[in-house]
C-alpha positions as CSV (number, residue, x, y, z in Angstrom):
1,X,0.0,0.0,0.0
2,X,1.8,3.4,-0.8
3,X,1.7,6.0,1.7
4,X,-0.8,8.2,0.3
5,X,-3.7,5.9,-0.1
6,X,-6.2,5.5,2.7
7,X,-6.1,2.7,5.2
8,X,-9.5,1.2,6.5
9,X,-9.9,-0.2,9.9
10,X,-13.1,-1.7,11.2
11,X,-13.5,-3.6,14.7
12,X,-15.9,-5.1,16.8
13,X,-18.3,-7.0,15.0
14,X,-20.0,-6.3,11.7
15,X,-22.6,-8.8,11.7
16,X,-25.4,-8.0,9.4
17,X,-23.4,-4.8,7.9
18,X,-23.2,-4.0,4.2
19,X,-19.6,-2.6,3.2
20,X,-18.8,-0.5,0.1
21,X,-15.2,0.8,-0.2
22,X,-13.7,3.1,-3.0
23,X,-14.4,5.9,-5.5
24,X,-17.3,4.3,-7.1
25,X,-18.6,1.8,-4.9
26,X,-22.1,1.2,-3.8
27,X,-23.5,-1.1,-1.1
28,X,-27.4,-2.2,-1.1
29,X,-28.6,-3.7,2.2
30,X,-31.3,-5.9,2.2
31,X,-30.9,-7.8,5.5
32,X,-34.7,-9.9,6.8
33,X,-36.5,-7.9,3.6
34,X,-38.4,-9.9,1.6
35,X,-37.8,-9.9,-2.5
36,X,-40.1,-7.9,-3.9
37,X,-42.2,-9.6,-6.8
38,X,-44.1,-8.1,-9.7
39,X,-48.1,-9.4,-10.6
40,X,-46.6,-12.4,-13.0
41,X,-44.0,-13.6,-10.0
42,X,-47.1,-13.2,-7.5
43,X,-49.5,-14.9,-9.6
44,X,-46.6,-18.2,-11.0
45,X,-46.1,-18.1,-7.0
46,X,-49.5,-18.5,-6.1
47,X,-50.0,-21.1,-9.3
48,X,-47.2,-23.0,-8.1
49,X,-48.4,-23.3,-4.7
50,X,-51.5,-24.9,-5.9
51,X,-50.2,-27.1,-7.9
52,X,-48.1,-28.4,-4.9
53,X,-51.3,-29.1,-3.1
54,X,-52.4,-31.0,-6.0
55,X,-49.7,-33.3,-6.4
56,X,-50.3,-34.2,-2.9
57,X,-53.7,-35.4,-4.0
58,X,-52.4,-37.8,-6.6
59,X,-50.8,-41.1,-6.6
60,X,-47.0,-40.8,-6.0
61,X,-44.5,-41.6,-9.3
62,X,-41.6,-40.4,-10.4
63,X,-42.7,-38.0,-12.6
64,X,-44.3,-36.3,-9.8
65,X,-41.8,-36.5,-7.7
66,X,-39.7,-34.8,-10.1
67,X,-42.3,-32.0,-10.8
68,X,-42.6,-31.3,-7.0
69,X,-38.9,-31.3,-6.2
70,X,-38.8,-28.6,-9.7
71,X,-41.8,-26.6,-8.6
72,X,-40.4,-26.7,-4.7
73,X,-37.2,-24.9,-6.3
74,X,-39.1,-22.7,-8.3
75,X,-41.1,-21.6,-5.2
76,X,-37.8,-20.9,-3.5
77,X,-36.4,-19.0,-6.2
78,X,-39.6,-16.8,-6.2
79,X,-39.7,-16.7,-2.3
80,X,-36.0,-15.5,-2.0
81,X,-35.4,-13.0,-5.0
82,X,-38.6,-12.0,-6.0
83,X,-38.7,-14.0,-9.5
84,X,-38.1,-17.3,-11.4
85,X,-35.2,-16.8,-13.4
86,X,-34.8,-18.2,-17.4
87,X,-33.6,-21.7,-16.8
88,X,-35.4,-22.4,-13.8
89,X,-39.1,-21.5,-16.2
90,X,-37.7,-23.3,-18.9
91,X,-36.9,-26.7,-16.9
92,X,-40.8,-26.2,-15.5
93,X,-41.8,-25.8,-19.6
94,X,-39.9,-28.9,-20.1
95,X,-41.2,-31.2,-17.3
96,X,-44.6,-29.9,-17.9
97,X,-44.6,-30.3,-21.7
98,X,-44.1,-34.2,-20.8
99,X,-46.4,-34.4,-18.4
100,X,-49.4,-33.6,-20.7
101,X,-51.6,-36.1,-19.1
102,X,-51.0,-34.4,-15.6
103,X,-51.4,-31.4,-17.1
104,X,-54.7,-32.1,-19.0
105,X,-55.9,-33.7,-15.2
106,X,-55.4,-31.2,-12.6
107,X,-56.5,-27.4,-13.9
108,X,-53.4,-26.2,-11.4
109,X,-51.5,-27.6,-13.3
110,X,-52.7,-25.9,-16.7
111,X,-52.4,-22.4,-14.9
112,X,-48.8,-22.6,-14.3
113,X,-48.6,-24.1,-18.1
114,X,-50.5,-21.0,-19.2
115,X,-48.2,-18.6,-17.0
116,X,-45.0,-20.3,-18.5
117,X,-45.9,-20.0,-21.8
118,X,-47.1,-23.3,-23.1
């Protein structure tokens, strides 16, 4: 470090602290908030919920399994940061795509079909 520059010096504890050091830095802080969500995240969210009830009512297979575990994720992603990015949707598309007979069978699932784009 040359002897003109700056020195930083923190202590005690900086648990829960957002930290943005230098000319152009920026910190954004959004400790215990909630990710905001816009109407489509809000209404996949809600859709995927449902269809996570559903499932419950229907025989156990694989291919359920798998959609759960997929939709459980996807209800995570939306929970966390507010939306369900690219590649998580399109892995929904895909699973749901092949399971046209579940799809045709339980109207929750068609909603989160419809919301996705299928």
């Amino acid at each position: 470090m040359a002897t003109d520059e700056p020195g930083v010096s923190i202590t005690g504890g900086v648990h829960g602290s957002t930290f943005a050091i230098g000319s152009h830095a920026r910190a954004e802080s959004h400790h215990g908030v909630p990710a905001g969500r816009d109407e489509d995240a809000e209404a996949l969210l809600a859709a995927v919920r449902e269809l996570r009830a559903d499932l419950t009512r229907l025989r156990s297979t694989d291919e359920t399994a798998t959609l759960d575990t997929a939709l459980a994720e996807t209800e995570e992603e939306l929970v966390t940061t507010g939306q369900a990015g690219p590649t998580r949707r399109e892995r929904l598309r895909a699973l749901l795509d092949d399971s046209q007979a579940l799809v045709n069978l339980v109207a929750s699932a068609g909603a989160v079909a419809g919301l996705l784009g299928l």
